[in-house]
C-alpha positions in Angstrom: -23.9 -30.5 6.6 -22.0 -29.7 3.6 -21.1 -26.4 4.3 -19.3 -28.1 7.8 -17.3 -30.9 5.6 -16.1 -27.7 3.5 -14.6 -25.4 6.4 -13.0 -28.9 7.8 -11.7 -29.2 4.4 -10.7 -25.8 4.1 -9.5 -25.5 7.6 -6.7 -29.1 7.2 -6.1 -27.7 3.9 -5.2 -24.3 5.1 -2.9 -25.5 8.0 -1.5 -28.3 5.2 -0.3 -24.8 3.2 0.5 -22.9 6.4 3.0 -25.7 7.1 4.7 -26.6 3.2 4.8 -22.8 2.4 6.0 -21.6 6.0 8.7 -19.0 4.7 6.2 -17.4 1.7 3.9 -17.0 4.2 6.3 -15.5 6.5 7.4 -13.1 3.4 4.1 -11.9 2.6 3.4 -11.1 6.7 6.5 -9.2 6.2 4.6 -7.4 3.2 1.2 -6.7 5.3 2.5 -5.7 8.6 3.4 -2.4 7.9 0.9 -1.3 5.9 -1.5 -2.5 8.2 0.1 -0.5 10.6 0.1 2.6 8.6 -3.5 2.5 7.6 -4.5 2.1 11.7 -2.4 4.9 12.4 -3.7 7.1 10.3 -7.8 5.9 11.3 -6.4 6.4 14.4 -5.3 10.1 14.5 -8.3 10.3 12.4 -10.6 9.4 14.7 -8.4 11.6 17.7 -8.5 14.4 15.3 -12.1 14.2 15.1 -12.5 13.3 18.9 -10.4 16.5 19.6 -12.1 19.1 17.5 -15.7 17.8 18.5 -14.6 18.9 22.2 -13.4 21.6 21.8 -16.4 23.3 19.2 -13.5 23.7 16.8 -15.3 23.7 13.2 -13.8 23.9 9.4 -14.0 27.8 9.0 -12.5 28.4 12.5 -8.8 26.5 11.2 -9.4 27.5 7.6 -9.7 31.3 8.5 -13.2 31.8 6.1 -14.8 34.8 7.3 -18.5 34.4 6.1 
């Protein structure tokens, strides 16, 4: 029971801040967008990358050029 009377409590006074400090939140979505954006772009071609090379039987020493 107390742990529902603290997320009601945290939820009205989260939406209380939400609405009195609309614009800093606004400015710090403006902050985190992008670099949100940049960091799923590169786990994305990451993952492609890796998607890629596992199809094709592409390994390290094949794009490095090692001859062992």
């Amino acid at each position: 029971m107390p742990g529902v009377v603290a997320g009601l409590l945290a939820v009205a006074l989260g939406l209380w801040g939400m609405t009195v400090w609309w614009w800093s939140l606004v400015d710090v979505l403006r902050g985190i967008v992008p670099i949100v954006l940049v960091v799923v772009g590169v786990l994305s071609l990451a993952a492609g990358v890796s998607a890629v090379r596992k199809e094709t039987g592409v390994k390290d020493k094949d794009v490095l050029g090692d001859e062992e």
